[in-house]
N, CA, C and O atoms as CSV, one atom per row, in Angstrom:
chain,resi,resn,atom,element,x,y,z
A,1,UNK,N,N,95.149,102.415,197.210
A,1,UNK,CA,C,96.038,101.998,198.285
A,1,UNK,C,C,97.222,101.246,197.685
A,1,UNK,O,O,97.189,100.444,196.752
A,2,UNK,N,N,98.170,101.614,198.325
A,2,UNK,CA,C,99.509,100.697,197.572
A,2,UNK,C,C,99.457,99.209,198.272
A,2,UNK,O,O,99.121,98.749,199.363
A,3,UNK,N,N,99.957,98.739,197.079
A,3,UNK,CA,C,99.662,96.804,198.170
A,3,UNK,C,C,101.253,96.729,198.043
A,3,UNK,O,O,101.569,95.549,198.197
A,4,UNK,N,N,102.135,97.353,197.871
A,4,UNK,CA,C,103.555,96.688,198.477
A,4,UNK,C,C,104.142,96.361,200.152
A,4,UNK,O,O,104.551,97.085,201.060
A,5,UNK,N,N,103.989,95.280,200.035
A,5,UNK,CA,C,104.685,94.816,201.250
A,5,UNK,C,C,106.096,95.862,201.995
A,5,UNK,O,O,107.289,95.610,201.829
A,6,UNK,N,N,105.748,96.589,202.501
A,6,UNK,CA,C,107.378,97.792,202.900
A,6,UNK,C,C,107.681,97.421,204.116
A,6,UNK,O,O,106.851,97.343,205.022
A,7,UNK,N,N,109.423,97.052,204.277
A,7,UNK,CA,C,109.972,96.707,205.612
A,7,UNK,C,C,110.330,98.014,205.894
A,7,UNK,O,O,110.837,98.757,205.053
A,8,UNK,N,N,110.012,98.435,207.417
A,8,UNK,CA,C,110.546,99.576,207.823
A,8,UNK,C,C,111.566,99.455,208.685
A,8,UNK,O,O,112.186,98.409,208.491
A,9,UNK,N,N,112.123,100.331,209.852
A,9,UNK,CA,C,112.737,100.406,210.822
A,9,UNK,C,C,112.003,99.612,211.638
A,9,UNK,O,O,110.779,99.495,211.578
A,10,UNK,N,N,112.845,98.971,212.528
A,10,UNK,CA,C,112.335,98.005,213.505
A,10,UNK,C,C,111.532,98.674,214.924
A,10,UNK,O,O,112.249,99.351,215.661
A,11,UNK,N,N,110.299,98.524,215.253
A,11,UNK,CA,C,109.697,98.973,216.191
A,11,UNK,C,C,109.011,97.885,217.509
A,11,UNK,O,O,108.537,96.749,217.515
A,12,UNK,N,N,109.273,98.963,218.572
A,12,UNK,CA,C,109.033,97.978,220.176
A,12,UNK,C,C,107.589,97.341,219.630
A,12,UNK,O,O,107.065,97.905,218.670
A,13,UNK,N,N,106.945,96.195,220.211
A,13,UNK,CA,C,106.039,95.443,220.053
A,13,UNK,C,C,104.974,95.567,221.845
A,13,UNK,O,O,103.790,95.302,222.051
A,14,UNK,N,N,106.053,96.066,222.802
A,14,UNK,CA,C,105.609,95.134,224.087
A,14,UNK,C,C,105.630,94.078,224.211
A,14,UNK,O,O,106.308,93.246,223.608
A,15,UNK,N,N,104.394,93.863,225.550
A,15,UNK,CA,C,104.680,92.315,225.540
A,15,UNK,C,C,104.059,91.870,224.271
A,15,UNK,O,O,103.168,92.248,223.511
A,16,UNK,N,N,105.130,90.662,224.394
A,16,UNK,CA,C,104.100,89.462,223.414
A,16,UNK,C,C,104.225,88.007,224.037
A,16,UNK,O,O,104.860,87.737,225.057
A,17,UNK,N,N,103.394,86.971,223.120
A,17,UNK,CA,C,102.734,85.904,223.709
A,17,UNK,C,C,103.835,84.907,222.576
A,17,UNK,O,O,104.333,85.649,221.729
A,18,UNK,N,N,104.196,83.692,222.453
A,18,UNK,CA,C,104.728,82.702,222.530
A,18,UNK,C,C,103.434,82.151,221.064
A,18,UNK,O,O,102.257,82.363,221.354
A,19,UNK,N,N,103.632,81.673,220.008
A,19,UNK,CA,C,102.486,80.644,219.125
A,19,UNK,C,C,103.491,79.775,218.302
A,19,UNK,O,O,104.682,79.712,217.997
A,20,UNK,N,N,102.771,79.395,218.196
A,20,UNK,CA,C,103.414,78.130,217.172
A,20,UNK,C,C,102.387,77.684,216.120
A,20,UNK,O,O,101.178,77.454,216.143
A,21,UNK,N,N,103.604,77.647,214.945
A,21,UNK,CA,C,102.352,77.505,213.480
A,21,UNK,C,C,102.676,76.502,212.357
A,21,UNK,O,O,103.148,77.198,211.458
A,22,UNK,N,N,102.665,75.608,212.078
A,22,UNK,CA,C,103.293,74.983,210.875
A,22,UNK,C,C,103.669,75.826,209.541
A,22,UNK,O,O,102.507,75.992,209.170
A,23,UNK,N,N,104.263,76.328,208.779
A,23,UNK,CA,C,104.229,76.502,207.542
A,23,UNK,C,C,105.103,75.044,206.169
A,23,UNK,O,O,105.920,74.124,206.209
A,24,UNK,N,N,104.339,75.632,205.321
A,24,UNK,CA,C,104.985,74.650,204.179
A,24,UNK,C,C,106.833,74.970,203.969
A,24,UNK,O,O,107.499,75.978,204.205
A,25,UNK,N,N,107.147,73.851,203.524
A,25,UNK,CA,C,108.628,74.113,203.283
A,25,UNK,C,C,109.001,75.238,202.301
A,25,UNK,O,O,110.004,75.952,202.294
A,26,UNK,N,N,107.614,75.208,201.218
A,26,UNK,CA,C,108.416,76.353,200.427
A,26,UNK,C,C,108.192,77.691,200.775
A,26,UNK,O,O,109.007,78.576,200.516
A,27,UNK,N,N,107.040,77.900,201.397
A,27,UNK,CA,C,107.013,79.246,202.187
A,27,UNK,C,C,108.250,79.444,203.042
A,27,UNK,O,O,108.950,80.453,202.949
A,28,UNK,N,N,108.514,78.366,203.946
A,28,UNK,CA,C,109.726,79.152,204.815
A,28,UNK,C,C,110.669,79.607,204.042
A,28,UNK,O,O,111.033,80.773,204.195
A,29,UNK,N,N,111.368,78.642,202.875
A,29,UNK,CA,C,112.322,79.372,202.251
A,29,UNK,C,C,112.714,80.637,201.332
A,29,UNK,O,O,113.718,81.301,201.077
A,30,UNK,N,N,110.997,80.582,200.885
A,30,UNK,CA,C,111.269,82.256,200.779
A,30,UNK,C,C,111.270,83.103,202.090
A,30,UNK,O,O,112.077,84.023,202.224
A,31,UNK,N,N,110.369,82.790,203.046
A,31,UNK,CA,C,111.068,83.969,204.135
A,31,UNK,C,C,112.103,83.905,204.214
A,31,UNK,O,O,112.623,84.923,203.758
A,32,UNK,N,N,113.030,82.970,204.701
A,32,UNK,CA,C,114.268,82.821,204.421
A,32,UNK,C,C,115.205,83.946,203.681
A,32,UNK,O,O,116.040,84.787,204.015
A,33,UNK,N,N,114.649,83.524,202.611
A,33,UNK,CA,C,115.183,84.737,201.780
A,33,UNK,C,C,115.330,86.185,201.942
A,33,UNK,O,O,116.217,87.030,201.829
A,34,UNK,N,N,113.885,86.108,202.307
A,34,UNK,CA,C,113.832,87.901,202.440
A,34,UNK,C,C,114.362,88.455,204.143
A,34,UNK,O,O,114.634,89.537,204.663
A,35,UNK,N,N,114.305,86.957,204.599
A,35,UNK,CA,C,114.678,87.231,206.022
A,35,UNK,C,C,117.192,87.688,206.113
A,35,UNK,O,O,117.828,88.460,206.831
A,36,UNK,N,N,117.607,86.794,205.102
A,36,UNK,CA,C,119.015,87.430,204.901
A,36,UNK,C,C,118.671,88.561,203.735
A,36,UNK,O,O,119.391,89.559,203.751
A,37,UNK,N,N,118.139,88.525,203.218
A,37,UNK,CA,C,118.190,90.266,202.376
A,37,UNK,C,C,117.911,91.727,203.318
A,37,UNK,O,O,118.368,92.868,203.256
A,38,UNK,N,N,117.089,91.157,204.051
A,38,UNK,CA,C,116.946,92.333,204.766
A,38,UNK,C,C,117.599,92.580,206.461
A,38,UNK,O,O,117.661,93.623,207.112
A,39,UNK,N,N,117.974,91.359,206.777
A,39,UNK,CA,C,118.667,91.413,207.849
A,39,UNK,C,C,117.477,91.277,209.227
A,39,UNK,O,O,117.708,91.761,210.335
A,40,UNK,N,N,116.350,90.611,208.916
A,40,UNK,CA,C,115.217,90.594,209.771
A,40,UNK,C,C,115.189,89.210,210.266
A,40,UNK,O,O,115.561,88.273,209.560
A,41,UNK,N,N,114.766,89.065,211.437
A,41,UNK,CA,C,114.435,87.724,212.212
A,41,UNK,C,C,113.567,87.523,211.588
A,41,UNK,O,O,112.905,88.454,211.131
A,42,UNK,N,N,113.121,85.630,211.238
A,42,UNK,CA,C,111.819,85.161,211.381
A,42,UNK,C,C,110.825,85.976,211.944
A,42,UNK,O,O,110.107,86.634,211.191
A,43,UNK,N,N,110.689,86.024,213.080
A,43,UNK,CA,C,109.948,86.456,213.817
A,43,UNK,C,C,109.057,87.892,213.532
A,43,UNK,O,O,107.864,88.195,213.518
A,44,UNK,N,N,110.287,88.553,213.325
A,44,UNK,CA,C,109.629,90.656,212.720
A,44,UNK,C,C,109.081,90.145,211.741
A,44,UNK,O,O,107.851,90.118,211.786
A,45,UNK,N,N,109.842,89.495,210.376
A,45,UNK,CA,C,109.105,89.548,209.389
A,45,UNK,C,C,107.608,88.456,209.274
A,45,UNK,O,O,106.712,88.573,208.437
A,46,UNK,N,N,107.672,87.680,210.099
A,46,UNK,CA,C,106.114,87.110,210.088
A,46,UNK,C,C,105.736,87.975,210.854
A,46,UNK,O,O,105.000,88.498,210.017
A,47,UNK,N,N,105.571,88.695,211.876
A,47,UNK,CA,C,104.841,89.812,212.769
A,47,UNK,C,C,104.147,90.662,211.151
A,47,UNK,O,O,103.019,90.632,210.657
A,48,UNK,N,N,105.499,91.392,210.694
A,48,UNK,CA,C,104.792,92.657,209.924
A,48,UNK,C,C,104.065,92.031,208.908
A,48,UNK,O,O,103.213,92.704,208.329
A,49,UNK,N,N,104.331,90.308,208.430
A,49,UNK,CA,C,102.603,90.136,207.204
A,49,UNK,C,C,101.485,89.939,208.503
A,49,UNK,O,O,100.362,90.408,208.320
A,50,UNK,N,N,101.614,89.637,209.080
A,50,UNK,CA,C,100.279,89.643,209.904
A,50,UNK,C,C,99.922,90.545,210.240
A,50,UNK,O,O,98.699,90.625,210.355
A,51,UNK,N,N,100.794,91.804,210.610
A,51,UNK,CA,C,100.164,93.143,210.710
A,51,UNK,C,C,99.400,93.899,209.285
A,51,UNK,O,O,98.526,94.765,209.255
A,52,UNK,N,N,100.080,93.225,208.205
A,52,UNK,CA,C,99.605,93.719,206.865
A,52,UNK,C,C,98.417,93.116,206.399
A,52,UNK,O,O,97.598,93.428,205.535
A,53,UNK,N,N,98.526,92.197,207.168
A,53,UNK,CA,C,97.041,90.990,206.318
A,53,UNK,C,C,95.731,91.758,207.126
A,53,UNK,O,O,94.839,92.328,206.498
A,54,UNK,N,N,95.768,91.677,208.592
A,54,UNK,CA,C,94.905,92.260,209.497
A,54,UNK,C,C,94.543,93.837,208.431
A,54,UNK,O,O,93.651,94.146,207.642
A,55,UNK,N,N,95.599,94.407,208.883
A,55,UNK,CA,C,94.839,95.993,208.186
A,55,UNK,C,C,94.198,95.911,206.816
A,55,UNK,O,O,93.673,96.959,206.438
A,56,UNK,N,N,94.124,94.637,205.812
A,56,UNK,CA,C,93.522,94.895,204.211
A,56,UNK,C,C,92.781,93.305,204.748
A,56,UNK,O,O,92.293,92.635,203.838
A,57,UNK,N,N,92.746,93.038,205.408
A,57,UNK,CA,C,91.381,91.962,205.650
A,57,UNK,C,C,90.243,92.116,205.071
A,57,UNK,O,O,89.698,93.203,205.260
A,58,UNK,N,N,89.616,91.218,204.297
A,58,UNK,CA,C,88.023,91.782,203.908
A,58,UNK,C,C,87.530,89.945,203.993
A,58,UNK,O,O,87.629,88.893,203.361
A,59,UNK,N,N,87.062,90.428,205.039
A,59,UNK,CA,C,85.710,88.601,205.546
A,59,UNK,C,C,84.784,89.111,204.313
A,59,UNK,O,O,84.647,90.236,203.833
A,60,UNK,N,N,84.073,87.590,203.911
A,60,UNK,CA,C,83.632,87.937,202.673
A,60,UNK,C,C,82.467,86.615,203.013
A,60,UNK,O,O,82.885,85.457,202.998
A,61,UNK,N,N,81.166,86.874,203.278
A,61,UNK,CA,C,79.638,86.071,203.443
A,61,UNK,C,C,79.810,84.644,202.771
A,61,UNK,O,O,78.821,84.621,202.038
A,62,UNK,N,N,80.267,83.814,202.638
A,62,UNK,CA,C,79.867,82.223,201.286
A,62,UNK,C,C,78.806,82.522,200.743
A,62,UNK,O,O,78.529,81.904,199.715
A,63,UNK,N,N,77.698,83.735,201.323
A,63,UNK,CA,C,76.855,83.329,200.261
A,63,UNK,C,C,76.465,84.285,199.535
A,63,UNK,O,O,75.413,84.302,198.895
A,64,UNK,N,N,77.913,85.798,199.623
A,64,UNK,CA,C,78.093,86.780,197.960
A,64,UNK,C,C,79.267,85.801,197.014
A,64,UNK,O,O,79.603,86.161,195.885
């Protein structure tokens, strides 16, 4: 499976719901970053890692 992170064309979501999350300062500023390189809101680009994290998720027992 390829693990690169790929921004695509922007796609409808529907509705969505309103959250609120703290992140660290240096995380935002790399989104930041990739958020003027690519011309993406905050918002899409935290949507699509959470869509990426969900699909390669692996829950893992504490006790393997």
């Amino acid at each position: 499976m390829d693990d690169n992170f790929v921004v695509r064309p922007r796609k409808s979501y529907g509705k969505s719901t309103v959250v609120s999350a703290r992140l660290p300062d240096d995380l935002l500023k790399k989104l930041d970053t990739i958020c003027t390189k690519t011309g993406r809101s905050r918002n899409e680009l935290i949507t699509m890692c959470i869509e990426y994290a969900l699909q390669r998720i692996k829950i893992v027992d504490e006790k393997d």
